[in-house]
Residue, then its C-alpha position, 0 to 999 in steps of 0.5 A: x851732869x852725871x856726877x852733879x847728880x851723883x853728888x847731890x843725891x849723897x849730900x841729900x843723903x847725907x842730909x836725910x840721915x842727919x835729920x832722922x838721926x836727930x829724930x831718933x834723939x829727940x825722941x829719946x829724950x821726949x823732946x819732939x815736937x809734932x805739928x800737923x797741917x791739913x789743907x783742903x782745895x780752894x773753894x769759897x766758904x768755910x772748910x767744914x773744919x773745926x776752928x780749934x783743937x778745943x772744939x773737937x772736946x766740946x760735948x755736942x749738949x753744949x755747944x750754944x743753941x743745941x738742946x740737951x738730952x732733957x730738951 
């Protein structure tokens, strides 16, 4: 069993060498692509989280049923 470990923490190695390596490319080519999840604990309702990327560049004077500045 000791050598099964061994072996598969190089091959995890290995493995997590190749990937970074292919970062590092990537981003020298600027050809990365980021993606970001974010989850929450399960409860009942809405997260509380903005539906879309879009929303968070809505000014707070637009957004339907807020009054403006001038009322």
């Amino acid at each position: 069993m000791a050598n099964y470990d061994a072996a598969v923490d190089v091959v995890k190695t290995r493995m997590w060498l190749a990937y970074l390596g292919g970062c590092s490319i990537a981003f020298e080519r600027n050809t990365a692509r980021l993606f970001q999840t974010v989850s929450t604990h399960k409860r009942r309702g809405p997260s509380g989280l903005l539906p879309t990327r879009a929303d968070l560049y809505v000014p707070k004077s637009v957004e339907p049923g807020v009054c403006g500045p001038d009322g």
